[in-house]
SELOSE-594144 format. One record per residue: residue in three letters; x, y, z of N, C-alpha, C in turn. Coordinates in steps of 0.001 Angstrom, whole numbers, padded with zeros to 6 digits, always signed. Atoms other than C-alpha are relative to their C-alpha. Example, Ala and Ser with C-alpha at 12.3 -4.5 7.8 and 13.67 -1.06 7.14 Angstrom:
! SELOSE-594144
ALA+000890-001190+000000+012300-004500+007800+000900+001200+000000;SER-000820-001190-000060+013670-001060+007140-000770+001090+000730;
//
This chain:
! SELOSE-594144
UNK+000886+000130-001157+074432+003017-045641+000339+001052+001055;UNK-000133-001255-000785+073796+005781-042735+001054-000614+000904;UNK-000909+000326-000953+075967+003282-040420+001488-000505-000405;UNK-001114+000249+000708+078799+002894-042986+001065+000997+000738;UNK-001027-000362-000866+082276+003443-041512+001067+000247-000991;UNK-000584-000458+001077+084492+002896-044749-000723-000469-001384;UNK+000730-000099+001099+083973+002929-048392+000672-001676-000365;UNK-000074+001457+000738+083589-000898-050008+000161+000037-001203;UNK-000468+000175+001825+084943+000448-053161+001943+000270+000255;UNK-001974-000452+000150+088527+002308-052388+000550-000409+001321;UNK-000652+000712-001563+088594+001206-048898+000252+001240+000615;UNK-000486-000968-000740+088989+004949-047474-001126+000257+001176;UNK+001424+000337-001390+087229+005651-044053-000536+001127+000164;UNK+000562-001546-000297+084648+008259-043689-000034+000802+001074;UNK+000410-001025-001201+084611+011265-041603-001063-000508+000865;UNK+000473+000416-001345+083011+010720-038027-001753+000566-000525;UNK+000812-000732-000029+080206+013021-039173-001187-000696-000910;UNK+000773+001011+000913+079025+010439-042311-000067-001284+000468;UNK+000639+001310-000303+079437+007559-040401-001242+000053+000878;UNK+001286-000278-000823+076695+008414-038042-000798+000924-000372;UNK+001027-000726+000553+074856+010870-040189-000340+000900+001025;UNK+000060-001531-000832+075036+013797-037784+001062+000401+000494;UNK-001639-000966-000710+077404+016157-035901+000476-000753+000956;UNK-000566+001004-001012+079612+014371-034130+000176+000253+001488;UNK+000259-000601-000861+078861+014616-030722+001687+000268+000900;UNK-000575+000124-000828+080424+016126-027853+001498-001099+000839;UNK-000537+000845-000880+083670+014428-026224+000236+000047+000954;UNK-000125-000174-001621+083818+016225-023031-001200-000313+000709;UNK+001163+001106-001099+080091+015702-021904-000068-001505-000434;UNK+000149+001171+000215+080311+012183-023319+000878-000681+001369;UNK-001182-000010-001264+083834+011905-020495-000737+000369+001018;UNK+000693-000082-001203+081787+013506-018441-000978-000518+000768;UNK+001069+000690-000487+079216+011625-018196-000152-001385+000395;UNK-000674+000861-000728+081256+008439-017595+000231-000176+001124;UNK-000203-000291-000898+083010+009676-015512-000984+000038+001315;UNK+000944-000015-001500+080245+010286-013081-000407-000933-000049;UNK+000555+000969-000316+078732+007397-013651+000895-001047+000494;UNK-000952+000955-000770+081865+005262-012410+000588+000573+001098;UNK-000319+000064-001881+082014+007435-009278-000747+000039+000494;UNK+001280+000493-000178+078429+006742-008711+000679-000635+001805;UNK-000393+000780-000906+079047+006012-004875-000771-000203+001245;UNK+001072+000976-001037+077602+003954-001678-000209+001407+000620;UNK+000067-000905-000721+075816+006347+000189+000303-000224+001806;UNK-000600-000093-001383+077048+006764+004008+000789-001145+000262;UNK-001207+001216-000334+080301+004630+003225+001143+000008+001159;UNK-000900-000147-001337+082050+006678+005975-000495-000572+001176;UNK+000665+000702-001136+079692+005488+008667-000228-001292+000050;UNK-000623+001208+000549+079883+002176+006830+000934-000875+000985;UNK-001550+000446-000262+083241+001670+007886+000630-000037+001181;UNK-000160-000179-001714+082994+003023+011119-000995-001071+000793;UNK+001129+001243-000548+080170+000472+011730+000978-001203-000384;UNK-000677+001464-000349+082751-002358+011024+000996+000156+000995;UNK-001414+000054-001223+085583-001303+013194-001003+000269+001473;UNK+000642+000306-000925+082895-000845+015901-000866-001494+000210;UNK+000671+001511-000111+081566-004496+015408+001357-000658+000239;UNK-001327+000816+000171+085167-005771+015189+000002-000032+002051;UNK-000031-000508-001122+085067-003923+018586-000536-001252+001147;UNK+001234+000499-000663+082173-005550+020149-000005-001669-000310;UNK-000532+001617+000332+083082-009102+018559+000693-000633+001341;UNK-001156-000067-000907+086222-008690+020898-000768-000220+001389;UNK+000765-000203-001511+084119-007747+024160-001448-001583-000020;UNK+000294+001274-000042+081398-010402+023106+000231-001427+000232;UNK-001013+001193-000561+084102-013318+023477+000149-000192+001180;UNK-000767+000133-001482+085632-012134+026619-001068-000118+000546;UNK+001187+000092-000488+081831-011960+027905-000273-001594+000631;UNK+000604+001269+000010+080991-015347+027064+001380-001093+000880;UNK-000695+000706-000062+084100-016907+028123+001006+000421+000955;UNK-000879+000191-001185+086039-015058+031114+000447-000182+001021;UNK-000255+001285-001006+085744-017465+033356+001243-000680-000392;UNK-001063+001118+000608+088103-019543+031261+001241+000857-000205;UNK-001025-000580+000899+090484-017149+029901+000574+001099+000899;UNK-000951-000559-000497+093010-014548+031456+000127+001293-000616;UNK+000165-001385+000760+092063-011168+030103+000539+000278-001423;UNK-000205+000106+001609+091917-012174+026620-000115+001507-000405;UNK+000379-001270+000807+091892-009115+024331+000844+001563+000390;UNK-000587-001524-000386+093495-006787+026752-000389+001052+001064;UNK+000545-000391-001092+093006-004546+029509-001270+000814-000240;UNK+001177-000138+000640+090808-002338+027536-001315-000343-000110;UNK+000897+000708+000277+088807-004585+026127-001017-000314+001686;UNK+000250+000182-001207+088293-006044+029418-000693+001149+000931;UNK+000994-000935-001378+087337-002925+031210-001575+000084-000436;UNK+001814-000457+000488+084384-002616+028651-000770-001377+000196;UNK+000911+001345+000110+083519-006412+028763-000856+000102+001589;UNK-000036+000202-001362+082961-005997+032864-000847+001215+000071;UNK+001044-000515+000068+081464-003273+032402-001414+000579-000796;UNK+001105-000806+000837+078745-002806+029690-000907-001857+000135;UNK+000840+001177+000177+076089-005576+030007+000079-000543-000817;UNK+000129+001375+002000+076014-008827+027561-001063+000507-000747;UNK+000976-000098+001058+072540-007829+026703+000281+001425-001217;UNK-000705-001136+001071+073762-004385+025215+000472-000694-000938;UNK-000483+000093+000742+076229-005690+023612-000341-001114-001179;UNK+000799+000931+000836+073955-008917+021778-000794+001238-000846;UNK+001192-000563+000659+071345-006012+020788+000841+001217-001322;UNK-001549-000966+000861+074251-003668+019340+000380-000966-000874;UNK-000279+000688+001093+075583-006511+017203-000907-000455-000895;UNK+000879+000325+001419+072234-007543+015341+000009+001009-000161;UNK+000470-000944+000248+071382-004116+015427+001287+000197-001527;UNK-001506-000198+000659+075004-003166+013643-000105-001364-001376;UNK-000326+000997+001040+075201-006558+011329-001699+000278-000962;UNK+001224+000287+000881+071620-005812+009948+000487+001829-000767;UNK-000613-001049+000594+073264-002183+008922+000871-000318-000955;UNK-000789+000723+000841+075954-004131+007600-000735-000754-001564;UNK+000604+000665+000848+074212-006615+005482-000734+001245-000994;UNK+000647-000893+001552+072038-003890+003663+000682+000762-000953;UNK-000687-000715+001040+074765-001665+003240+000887-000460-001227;UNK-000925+000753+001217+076796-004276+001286-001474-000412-001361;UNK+001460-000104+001178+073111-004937-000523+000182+001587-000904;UNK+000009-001488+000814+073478-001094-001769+000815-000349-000931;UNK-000964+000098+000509+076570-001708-002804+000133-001064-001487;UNK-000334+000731+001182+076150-004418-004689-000874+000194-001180;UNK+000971-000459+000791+073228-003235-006351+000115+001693-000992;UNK-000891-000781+000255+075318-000035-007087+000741-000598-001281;UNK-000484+000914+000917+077520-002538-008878-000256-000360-000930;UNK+000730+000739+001639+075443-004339-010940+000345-001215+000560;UNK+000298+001400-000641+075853-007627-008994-000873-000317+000429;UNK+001218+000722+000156+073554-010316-009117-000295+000168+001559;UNK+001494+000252-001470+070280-010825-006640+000770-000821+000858;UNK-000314+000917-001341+071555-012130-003368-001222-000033+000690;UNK+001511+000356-001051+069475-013610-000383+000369+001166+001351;UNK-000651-000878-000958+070801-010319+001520-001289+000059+001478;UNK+000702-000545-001257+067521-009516+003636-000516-001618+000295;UNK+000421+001525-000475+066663-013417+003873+000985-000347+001718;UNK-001235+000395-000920+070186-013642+005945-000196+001401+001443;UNK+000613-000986-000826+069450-010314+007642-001008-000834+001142;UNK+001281+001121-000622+065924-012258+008992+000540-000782+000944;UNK-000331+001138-001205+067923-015243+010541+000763+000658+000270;UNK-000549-000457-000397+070435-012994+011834-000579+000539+001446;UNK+000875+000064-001080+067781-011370+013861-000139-000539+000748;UNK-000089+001550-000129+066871-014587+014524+000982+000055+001464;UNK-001543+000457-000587+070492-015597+016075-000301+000730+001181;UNK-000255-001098-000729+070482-012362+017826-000778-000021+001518;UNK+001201+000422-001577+066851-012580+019818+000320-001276+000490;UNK+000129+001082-000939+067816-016005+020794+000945+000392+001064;UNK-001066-000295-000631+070915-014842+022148-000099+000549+001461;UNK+000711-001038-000947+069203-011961+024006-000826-000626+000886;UNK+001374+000786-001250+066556-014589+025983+001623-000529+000615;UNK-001133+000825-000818+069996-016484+026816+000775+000795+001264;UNK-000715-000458-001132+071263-013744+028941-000839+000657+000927;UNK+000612+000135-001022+068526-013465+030793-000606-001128+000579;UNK+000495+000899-000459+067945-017157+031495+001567-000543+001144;UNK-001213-000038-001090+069746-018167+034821+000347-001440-000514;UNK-000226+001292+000309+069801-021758+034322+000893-000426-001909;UNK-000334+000010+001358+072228-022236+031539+000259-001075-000676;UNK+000280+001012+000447+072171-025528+031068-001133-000260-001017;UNK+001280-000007+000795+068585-025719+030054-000157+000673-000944;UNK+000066-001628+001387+069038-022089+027663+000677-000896-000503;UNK-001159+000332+001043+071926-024251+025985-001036-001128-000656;UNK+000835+000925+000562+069555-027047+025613-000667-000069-001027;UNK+001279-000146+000623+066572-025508+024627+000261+000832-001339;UNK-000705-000718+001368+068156-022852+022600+000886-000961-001043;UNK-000756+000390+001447+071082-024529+020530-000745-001449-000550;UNK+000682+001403+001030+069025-028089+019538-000926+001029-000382;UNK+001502-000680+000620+065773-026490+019223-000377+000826-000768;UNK+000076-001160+001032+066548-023245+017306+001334+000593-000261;UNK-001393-000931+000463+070221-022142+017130+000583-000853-001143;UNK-001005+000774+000863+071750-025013+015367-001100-000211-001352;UNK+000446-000249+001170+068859-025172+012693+000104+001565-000629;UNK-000440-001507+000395+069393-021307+012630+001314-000093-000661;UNK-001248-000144+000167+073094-021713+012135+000302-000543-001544;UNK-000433+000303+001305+072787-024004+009222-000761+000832-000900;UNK-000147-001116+001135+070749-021822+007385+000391+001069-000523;UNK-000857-000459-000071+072537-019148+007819+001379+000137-001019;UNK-000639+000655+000241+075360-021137+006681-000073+000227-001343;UNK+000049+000440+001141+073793-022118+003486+000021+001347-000549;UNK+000135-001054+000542+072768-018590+002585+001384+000877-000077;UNK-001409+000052+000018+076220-017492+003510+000953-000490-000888;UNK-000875+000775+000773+077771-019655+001361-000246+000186-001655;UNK+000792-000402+001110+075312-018888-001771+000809+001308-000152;UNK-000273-001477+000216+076356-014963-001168+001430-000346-000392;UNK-001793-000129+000154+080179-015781-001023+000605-000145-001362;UNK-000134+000486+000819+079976-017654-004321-000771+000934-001059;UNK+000490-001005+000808+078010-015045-005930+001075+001338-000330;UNK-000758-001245-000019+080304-012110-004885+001078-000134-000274;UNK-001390+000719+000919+083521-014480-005771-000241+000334-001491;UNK-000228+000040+001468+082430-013902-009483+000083+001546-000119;UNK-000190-001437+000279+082532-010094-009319+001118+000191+000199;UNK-000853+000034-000338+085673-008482-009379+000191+001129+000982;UNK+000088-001289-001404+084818-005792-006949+000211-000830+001272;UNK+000234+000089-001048+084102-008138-004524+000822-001699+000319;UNK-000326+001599+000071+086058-011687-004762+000528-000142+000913;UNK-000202+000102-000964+088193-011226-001932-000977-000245+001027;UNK+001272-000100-000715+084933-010599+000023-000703-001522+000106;UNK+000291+001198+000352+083887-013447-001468+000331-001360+000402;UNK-001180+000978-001212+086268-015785-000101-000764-000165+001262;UNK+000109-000272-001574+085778-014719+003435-001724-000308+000214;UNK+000874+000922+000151+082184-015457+003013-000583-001385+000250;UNK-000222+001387+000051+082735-018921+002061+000325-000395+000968;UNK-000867+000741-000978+085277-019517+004468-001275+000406+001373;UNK+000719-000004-001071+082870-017901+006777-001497-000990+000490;UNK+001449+001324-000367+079629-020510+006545+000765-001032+000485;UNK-000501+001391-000173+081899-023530+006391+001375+000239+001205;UNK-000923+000440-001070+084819-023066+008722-000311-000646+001538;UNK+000325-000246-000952+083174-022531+011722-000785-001247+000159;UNK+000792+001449-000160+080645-025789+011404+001026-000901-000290;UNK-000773+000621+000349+083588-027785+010392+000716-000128+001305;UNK-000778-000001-001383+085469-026863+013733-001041-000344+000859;UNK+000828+000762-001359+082449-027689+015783-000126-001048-000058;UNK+000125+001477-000346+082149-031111+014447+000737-000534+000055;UNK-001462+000079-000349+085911-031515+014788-000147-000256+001373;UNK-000385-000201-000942+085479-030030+017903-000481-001386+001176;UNK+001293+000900-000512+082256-032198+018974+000546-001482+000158;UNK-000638+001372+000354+084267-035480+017663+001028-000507+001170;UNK-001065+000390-000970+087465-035018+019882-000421-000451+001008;UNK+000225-000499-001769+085744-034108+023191-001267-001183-000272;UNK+000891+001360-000108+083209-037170+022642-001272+000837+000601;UNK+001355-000920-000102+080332-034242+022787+000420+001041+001427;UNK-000515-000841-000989+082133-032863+026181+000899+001156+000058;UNK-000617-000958+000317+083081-029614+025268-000505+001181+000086;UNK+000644-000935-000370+082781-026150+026107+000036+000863-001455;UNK-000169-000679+001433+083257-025159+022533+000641+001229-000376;UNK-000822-001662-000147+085730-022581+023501+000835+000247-001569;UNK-000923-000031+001217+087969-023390+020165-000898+000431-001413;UNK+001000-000458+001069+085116-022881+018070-000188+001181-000379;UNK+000800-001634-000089+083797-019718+019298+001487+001304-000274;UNK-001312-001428-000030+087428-018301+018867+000199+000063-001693;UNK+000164-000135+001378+087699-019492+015065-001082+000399-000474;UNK+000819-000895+000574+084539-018032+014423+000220+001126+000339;UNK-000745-001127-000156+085554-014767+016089+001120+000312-000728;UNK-001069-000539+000737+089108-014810+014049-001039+000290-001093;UNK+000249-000670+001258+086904-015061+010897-000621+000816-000408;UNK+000842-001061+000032+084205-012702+011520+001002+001277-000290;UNK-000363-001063-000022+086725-010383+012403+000795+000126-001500;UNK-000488-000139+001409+088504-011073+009137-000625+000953-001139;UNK+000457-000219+000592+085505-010868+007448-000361+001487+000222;UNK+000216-001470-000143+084385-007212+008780+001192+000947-000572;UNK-001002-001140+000914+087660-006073+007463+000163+000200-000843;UNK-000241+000473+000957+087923-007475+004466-001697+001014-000720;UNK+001189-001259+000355+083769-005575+004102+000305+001374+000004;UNK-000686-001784+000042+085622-002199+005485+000589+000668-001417;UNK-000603-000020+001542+087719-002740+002183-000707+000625-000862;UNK+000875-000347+001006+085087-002672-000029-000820+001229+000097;UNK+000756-001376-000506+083070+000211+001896+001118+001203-000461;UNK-001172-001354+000102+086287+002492+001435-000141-000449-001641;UNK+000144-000429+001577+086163+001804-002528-001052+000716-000334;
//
């Protein structure tokens, strides 16, 4: 047979040239052509990368924003000079802007890969989402009523879906081995953070400024942006 490899009489193995019935090809463009195809790589992974350590950034200044009333120049003097001085709304429109860069570019990536369909631009969408609500909040004076109207009415159904989709991606990108670490952080990132608010919600008998929350979601974000930098630098 043309795809015979050895002989089923003496048992000796044929030349490369009879088992495949032609000249045996090439082994350097065959290497070569591997080769490129496993350095096949994300396009603008340097700016990538620089887009997480500038969100990590802005995470930092976002906190002290929301919260330094309470706190004692969390983060640092630094930090602090930029929180005092660059407006909240900047810095809300800069983080969807930045996390919807994020999200696609890890979509490239994974699609680069060969990892399965995620709900990447679904999560993108409510991200937005998150973002514009955010953005009406710092221009509403009354913040009672913004907390009201915003987190029952549209943040906290925002949050859980979010959440869920979050949690779908983490468990998807856990089975790759490019990305399992990633994967993790993911996970941990839908569920920690709702877990500490109804912790939080439980102690304080609903009377709470949810400062402990907003800081464990800040540790893990920031986790998580590093733990994405990772993967952008492969």
């Amino acid at each position: 047979m043309a795809t015979a490899k050895k002989c089923r009489h003496c048992g000796e193995w044929l030349p490369m040239e009879q088992q495949i019935g032609k000249p045996f090809p090439n082994n350097n463009i065959s290497t070569q052509t591997n080769v490129a195809e496993s350095r096949k790589e994300l396009p603008n992974a340097g700016m990538l990368q620089l887009a997480c350590w500038i969100t990590m950034v802005l995470e930092f200044i976002n906190t002290i924003q929301d919260y330094d009333n309470k706190l004692n120049s969390f983060g640092g003097s630094i930090l602090q000079f930029f929180a005092d001085n660059i407006p909240d709304w900047i810095v809300v429109i800069a983080l969807g802007v930045l996390w919807c860069i994020l999200i696609m570019g890890l979509r490239t990536y994974c699609q680069i890969r060969h990892i399965g369909k995620m709900p990447f631009i679904a999560l993108a969408c409510l991200m937005i989402g998150i973002y514009f609500l955010g953005l009406i909040d710092c221009f509403v004076e009354d913040e009672n009523l913004a907390v009201g109207i915003l987190f029952i009415g549209f943040v906290f159904p925002l949050i859980i879906a979010i959440s869920i989709l979050e949690l779908i991606i983490g468990i998807k990108l856990h089975k790759s081995d490019f990305t399992r670490r990633l994967g993790v952080w993911f996970m941990i990132f839908a569920t920690i953070p709702i877990v500490s608010m109804i912790v939080e919600l439980g102690l304080w008998s609903g009377d709470t400024q949810m400062i402990l929350t907003y800081f464990i979601d800040c540790a893990i974000t920031i986790a998580l942006l590093f733990e994405l930098k990772e993967v952008f630098q492969k």
